[in-house]
Structure formats: structure tokens, C-alpha cells
C-alpha positions in Angstrom: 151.7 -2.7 -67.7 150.9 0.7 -70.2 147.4 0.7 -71.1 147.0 0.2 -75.3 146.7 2.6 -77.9 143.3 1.9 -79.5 143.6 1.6 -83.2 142.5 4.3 -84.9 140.9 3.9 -88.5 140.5 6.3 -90.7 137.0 4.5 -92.2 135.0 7.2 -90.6 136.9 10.1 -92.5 136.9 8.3 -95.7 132.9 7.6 -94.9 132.8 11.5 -93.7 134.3 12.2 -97.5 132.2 9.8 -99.4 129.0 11.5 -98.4 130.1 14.9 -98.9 131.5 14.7 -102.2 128.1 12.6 -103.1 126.2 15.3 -101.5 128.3 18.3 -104.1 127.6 15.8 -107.1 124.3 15.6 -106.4 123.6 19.0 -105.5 125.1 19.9 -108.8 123.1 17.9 -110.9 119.8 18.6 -109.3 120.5 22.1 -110.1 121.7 21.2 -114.1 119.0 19.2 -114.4 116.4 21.9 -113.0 117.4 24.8 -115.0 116.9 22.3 -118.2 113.5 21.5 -117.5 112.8 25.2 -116.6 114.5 25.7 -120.8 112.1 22.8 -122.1 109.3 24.6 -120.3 109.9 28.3 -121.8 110.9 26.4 -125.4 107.1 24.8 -125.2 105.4 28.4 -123.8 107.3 29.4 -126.6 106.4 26.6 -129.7 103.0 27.5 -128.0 102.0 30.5 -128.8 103.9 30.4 -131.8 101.5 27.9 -133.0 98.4 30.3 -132.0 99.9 33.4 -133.8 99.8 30.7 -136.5 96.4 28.6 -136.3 93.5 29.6 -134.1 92.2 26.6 -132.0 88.9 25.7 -134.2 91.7 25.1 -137.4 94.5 23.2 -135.3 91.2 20.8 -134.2 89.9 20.3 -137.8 93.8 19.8 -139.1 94.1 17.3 -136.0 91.2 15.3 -137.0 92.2 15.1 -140.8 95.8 14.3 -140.2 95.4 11.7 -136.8 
């Protein structure tokens, strides 16, 4: 009697797929998200010293205690 084919499923490549194209989403993301948190940053560096061209720290101190 011939010895059996085993049954071959293709779960492992479709496993083996899964993760990669996870792993290219999330790689893609991480990077989106990273260069728009490095944007905020220089936007706030930015608002920053536009705000002490504008009002020294002694007047932004009196004008916070005023307003809040």
C-alpha cells in the first residue's frame, strides 16, 4: 500500500502574508506619524519664540495672572 500524501495547507503562507503586510502598515504609520510630531514640535519652537520677539517673560507673567 502507497504511503499518503500529507495535506498541505496553505494557513502558514496566508499567516506568513498577514504579518508582513501588518509589519509594512505599521512601519508606514510609525514613520507618518513621527515626522508629524517632529512638524508640531518645530510649529511650537516656532509659536515660541515668536511669542518672545513679542513679550519678554516678566509681561507674558503679569498678562497670565490678569487674564487666568
Amino acid at each position: 500500500m502507497p504511503a499518503g500524501k500529507r495535506h498541505q495547507s496553505s494557513s502558514v503562507l496566508y499567516t506568513l502574508v498577514l504579518f508582513v503586510g501588518l509589519f509594512i502598515i505599521s512601519s508606514v504609520l510609525a514613520v507618518v506619524f513621527y515626522t508629524k510630531s517632529e512638524d508640531f514640535k518645530d510649529r511650537v519652537a516656532r509659536l515660541d519664540t515668536l511669542i518672545d520677539e513679542l513679550a519678554s517673560a516678566d509681561e507674558r507673567l503679569k498678562l497670565g495672572s490678569l487674564v487666568g
